[in-house]
N, C-alpha and C positions, 0 to 999 in steps of 0.2 A: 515296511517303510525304509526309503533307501538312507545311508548318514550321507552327512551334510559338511565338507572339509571347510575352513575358513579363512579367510582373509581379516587383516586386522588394520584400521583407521586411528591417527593418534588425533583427538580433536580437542581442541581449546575451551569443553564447557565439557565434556562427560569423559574425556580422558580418553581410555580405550574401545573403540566400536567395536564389535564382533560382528563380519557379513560376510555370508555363506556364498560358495563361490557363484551361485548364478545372479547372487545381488552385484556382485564386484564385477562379474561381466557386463550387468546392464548399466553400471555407475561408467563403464569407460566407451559406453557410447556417443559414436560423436555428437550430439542434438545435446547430451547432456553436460557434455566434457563441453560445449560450448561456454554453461553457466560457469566457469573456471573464470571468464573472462568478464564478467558482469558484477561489478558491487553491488553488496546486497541493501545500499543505503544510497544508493545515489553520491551527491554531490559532501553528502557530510564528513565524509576523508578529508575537507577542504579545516573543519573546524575542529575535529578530533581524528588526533593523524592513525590511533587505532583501529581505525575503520575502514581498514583494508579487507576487509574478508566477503568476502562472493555470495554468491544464489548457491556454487556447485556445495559450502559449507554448510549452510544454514539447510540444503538438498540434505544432506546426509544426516544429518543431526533431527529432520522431521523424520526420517525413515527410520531409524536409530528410536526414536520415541514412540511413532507407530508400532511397534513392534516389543516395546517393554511394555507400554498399554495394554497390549494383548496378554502379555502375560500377566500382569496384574489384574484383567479381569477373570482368566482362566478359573480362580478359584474363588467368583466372588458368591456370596450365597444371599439370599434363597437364590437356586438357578433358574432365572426366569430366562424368557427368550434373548440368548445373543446372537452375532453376528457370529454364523456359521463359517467353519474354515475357508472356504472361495470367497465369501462376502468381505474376509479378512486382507484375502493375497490382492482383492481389487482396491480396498482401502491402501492397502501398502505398494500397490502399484501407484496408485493416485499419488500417496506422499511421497515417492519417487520422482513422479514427472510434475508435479501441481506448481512449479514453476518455470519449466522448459518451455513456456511460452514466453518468457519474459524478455525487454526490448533495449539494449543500452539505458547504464544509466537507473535501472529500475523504473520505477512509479514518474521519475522527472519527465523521462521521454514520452511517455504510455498516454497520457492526456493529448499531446500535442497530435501524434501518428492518430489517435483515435479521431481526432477533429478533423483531416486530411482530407480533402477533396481533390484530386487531379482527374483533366482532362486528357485524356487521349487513349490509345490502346494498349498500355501497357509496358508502354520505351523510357525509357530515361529520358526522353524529349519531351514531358509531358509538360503542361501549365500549373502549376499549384495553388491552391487555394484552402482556406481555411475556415469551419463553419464555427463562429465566433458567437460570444453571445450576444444576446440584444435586446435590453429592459422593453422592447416596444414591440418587437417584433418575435422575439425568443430566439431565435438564429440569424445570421445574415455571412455571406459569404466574400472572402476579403481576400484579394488578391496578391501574395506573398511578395512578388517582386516589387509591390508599388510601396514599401511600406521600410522610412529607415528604424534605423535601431530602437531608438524612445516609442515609437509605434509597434515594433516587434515586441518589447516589453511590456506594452500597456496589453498589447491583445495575449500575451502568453498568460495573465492575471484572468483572462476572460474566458478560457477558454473551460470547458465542463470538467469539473472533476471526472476523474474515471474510474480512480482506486486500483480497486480486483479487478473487475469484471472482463475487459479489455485481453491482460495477460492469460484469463482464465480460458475464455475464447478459444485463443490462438493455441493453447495447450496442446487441443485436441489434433493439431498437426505432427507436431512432435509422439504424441500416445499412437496415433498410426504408424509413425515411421521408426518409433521404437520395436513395438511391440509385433509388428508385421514384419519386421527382418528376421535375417534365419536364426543371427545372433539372439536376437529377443526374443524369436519362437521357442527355440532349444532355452534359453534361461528360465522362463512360464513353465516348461513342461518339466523341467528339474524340480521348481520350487512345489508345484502340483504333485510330482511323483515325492517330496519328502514328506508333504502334508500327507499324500494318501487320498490324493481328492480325484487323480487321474480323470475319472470319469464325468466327474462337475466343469470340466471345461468346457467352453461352447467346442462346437465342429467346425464354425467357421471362425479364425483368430480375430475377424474384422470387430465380433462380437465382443468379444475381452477390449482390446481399442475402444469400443465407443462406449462402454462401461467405466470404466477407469478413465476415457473424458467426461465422464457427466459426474462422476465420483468428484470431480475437481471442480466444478461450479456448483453442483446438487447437494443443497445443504442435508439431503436425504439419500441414502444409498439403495443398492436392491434393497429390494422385499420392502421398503420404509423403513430399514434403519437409519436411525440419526448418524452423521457422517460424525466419525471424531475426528475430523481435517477441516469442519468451518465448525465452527460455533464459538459461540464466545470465549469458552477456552476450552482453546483445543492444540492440538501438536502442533501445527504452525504456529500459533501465536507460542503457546510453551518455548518453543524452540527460540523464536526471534526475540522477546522480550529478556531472555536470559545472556542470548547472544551479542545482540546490540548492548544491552548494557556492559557487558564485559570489554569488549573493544572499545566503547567508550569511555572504561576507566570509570565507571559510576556504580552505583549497589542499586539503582531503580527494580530493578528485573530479579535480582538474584531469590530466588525461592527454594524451598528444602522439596526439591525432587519427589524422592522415595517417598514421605509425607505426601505429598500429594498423590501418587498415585495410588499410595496404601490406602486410599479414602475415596476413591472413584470405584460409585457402583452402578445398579443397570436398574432401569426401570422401564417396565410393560407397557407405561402411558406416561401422556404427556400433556399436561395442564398446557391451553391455548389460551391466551388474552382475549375476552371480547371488551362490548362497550361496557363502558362506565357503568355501574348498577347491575348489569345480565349477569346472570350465573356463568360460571368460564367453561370452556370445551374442553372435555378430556377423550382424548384420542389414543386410537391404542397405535402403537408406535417403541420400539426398543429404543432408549435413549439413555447417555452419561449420564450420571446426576453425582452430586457429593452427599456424603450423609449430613443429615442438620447438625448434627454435633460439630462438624467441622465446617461451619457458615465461615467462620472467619479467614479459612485457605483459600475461600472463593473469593471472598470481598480481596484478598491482599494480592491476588492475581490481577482481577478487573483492574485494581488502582494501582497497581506496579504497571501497567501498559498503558493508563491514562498519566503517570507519570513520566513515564519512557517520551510519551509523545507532546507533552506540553513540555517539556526540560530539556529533551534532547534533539528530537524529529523539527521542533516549530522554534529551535534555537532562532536567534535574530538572523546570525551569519548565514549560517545555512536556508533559510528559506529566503535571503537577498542571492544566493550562489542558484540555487534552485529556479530562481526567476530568471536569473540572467541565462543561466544553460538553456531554458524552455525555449527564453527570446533568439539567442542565438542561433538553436538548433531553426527554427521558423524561419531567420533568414538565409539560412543554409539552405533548408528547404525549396526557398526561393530562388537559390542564384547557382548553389550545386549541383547541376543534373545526375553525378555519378551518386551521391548522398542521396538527392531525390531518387533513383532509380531502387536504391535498397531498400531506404523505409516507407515509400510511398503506396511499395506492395508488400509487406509482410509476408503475409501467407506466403508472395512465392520465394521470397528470401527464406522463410523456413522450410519451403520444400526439397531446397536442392541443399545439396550436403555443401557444395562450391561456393556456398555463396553464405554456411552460415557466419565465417569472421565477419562479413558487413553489418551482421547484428550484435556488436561487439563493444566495448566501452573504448580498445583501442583504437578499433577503425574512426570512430568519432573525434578519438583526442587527433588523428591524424587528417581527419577533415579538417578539423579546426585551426590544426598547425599553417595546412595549405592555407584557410582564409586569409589566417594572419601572416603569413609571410610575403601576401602574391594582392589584397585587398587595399588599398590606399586610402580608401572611404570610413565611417565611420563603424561599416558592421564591421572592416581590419581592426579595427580601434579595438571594439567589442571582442571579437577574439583573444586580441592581442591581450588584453585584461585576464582574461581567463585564463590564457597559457601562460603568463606571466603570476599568474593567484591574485592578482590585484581585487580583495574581495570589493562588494561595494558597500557604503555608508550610511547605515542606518542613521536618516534624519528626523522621523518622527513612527511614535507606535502605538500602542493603544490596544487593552484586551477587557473585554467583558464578557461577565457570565451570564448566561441565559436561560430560561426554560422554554425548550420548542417541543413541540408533540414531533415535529418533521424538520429537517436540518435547517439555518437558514440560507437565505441565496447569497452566498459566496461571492458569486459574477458580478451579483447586483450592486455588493456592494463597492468592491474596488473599482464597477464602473462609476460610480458617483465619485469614489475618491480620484479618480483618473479624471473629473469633470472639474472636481475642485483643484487639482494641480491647474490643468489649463487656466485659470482662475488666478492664479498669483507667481505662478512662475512664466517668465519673458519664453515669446515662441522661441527664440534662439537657443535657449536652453533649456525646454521641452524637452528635445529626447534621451538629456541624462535625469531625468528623474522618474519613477518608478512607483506601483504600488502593489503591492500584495494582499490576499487574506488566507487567511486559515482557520479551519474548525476543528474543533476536537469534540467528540461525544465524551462521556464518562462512560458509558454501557453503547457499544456499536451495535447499528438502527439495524435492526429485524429486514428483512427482504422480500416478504412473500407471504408463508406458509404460518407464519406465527411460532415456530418451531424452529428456523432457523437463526445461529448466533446468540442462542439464549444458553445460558450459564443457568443450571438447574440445580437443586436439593432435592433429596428424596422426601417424600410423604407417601410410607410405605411403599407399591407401588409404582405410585406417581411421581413422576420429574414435573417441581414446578418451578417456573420461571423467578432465580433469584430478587429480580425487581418485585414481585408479587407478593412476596415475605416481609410482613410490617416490622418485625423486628430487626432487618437488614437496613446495613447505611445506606445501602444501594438501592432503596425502596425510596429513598428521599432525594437521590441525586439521578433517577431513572431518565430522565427528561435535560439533563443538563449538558448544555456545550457551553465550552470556552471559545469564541472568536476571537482573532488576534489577525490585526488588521495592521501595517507597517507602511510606509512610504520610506523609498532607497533612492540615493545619489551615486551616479558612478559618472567616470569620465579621466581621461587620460590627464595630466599634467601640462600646463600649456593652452587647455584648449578652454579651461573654468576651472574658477577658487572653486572648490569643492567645497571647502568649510563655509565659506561665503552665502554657495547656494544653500547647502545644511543650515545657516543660520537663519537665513531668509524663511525655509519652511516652516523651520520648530516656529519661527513667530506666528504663525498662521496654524498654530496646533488645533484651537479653541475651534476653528471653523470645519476641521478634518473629524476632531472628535464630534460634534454636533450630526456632520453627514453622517459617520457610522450610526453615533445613536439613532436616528430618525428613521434608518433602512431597517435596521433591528425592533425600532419600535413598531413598524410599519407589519412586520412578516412575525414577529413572537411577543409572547407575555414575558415580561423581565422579572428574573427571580425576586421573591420577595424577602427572602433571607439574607444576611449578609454573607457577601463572599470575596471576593478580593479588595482590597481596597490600596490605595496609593495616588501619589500627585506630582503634577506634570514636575519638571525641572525649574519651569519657568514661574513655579508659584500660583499657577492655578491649580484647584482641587478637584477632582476628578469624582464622580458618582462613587456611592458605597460600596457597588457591583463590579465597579471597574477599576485597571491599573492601565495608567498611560506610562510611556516610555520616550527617551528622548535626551 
């Protein structure tokens, strides 16, 4: 086995990385050195200014954890079946690249590009459109340029969540053009020849590429190992719950490491959820589990990331900054051919090396500068706000918790509330007012297979699904999302009292609150425990389940 010289990373959560030199050649590839320029939170720099830090950091810190993982289970006992040495290097190729799909902006832009419809053959001269949702129709498509700002912000509220899935995709372009270069071939056959695995490598490299893509959507790796890069807790989430909270200056995320890894063990099979009453599926399958003695490292995981994201992620400011970038970028889309020419085709802006800055956070603040300095109308306005930080003004908000088997409709509901604005605010001052929604699960919704994103304990054996364990808290909040549903005021000085319109809304609160509840009571059962409670400003009291804001 040949040795391994090293390169050493100074990072702001684990201190000193140690990576062997063929990890440090494939980190300074350009596909990845792209994520240098990408924040790893989107527009939330706007409201905690520590939150400058990248994909390329939060990149190295899951690799970095991929890779103590390994060693901590090296010696876990009884040795039941693990992930064999190549099944490891494709795991840790994954946590390498399992963001290198990622598009300006993160997750803000990722919904809007996904919704994208353009006509023509592939020029910058294309037509833009966008597939929007539609309570009657489920999609309808809606033609970018015809539409100003207050319409650009109601349809960014509408458009379908995306999440993962989207950047997971597009990964796969980047895992070719990595890993099929000469640089990326020679780095594979370094890390193969220290393993000692030489001869487990495919013959043709294509085959390692499209392993290490489907390692990065596939909640299951070869052979049916449980992937330790999705599941409910896993190196990515490890890494970003611990990260984000530290840039944000809060203790949400912070967990004892070592403890935790010291307590991850392996199990043969894997307890499936069926229906209600049926005895459950056990399948044989290699999967993480925590031993039961330490239930409670698991529950403070799940709920340190559903804390992370009700407190920090679904901040007020930030999900008003969040709306306005989605709206903005959609008018861009519409009027900038060079901006539309980038992101209107991904894939081939990720093809060519030339052209990956267009998928950049800078190129965008630099579209944006051009709007605003060159635009006279109101989407210049809109810009101009942005590049100026002019956040917008949270006038009325509203959160309740819920019990869904299945998420609720999110579109459905800000499109009611985008009905009730039209309803009490004057057309002339429609397009500064705005609405938002947001879901949080407590435990993130299962995909597929019943195995993937499930947070397990061992029973002997068997990994069973932590919600499945009556004596877990997580066994009584399995079903629970927080919705948190907002309407924003923005608008230049001169053009509307701002406070004015703000005031105007919050008196129209009772009627906004009413639409949520009726869309929620409509699509789920309303928890019957008590869970948040709080009352409007205005001296109305608010459901035992709910907290209004305002």
């Amino acid at each position: 086995m040949a040795s391994e010289r090293h390169q050493h990373v100074h990072d702001q959560v684990y201190g000193l990385i140690e990576l062997g030199e063929p990890w440090y050649q494939l980190l300074n590839n350009p596909w990845i050195q792209r994520l240098r320029r990408i924040k790893q939170t989107g527009p939330l720099f706007l409201v905690f200014p520590g939150c400058e830090h990248t994909r390329f950091s939060h990149t190295v810190g899951v690799l970095h954890l991929m890779r103590r993982l390994r060693r901590s289970l090296e010696g876990v006992e009884p040795p039941v079946d693990r992930p064999t040495p190549y099944e490891w290097l494709v795991f840790e190729l994954a946590a390498l690249l399992h963001d290198a799909g990622h598009l300006p902006f993160s997750h803000t832009i990722e919904g809007v590009v996904a919704s994208l419809v353009c006509e023509g053959t592939g020029d910058a001269n294309v037509s833009a459109r966008v597939s929007l949702y539609d309570p009657g129709a489920g999609t309808n498509l809606v033609a970018l340029d015809s539409l100003d700002p207050g319409q650009l912000l109601r349809v960014a509220g509408l458009l379908s969540p995306v999440r993962e899935k989207y950047h997971e995709q597009l990964a796969a372009i980047p895992c070719r053009r990595v890993l099929l270069s000469k640089g990326g071939q020679d780095a594979v056959r370094q890390l193969a020849s220290l393993e000692g695995i030489d001869a487990d490598l495919p013959a043709d490299p294509k085959e390692l590429a499209e392993e290490v893509a489907s390692a990065i959507w596939n909640s299951v790796g070869p052979n049916g190992v449980v992937n330790p890069l999705k599941n409910t807790i896993d190196v990515d989430r490890l890494d970003y719950i611990q990260r984000d909270s530290i840039c944000a200056g809060l203790h949400y995320g912070r967990v004892a490491l070592d403890h935790v890894l010291a307590h991850v063990g392996v199990a043969s099979h894997v307890q499936v959820a069926t229906d209600a009453g049926a005895k459950p599926n056990i399948l044989p399958a290699t999967a993480l589990a925590f031993q039961l003695k330490r239930l409670h490292v698991l529950e403070h995981l799940v709920l340190s990331r559903y804390a992370l994201y009700t407190n920090v992620m679904s901040h007020p400011t930030n999900l008003g900054w969040d709306a306005m970038l989605r709206g903005l970028i959609l008018g861009l889309l519409g009027s900038d051919e060079e901006l539309r020419g980038a992101l209107a085709y991904p894939e081939e802006s990720l093809e060519d090396e030339d052209r990956l800055h267009l998928l950049t956070d800078g190129y965008i603040e630099c579209r944006i500068a051009r709007c605003a300095s060159r635009d006279p109308g109101l989407l210049g306005h809109l810009a101009r706000a942005w590049r100026s930080r002019s956040s917008p003004t949270l006038a009325w908000g509203y959160s309740r918790l819920i019990r869904a088997t299945s998420g609720p409709k999110r579109q459905r509901v800000t499109f009611r509330l985008c009905e009730a604005l039209g309803e009490v605010v004057e057309e002339d001052l429609r397009p500064f007012a705005f609405a938002s929604t947001y879901t949080v699960r407590v435990l993130p919704e299962e995909d597929g297979q019943g195995i993937e994103r499930t947070a397990c304990v061992l029973n002997g054996e068997v990994a069973v699904p932590i919600q499945d364990r009556p004596e877990s808290l997580l066994y009584q909040l399995r079903a629970d999302v927080l919705v948190t549903s907002r309407v924003y005021v923005w608008g230049p000085a001169g053009m509307l009292e701002r406070d004015d319109l703000v005031r105007r809304i919050g008196e129209h609160a009772i009627l906004f609150q009413h639409v949520v509840d009726r869309e929620l009571d409509a699509s789920c059962a309303p928890r019957s425990e008590q869970a948040l409670q709080g009352s409007h400003d205005g001296g109305a009291t608010s459901p035992a389940h709910a907290t209004t804001e305002g």
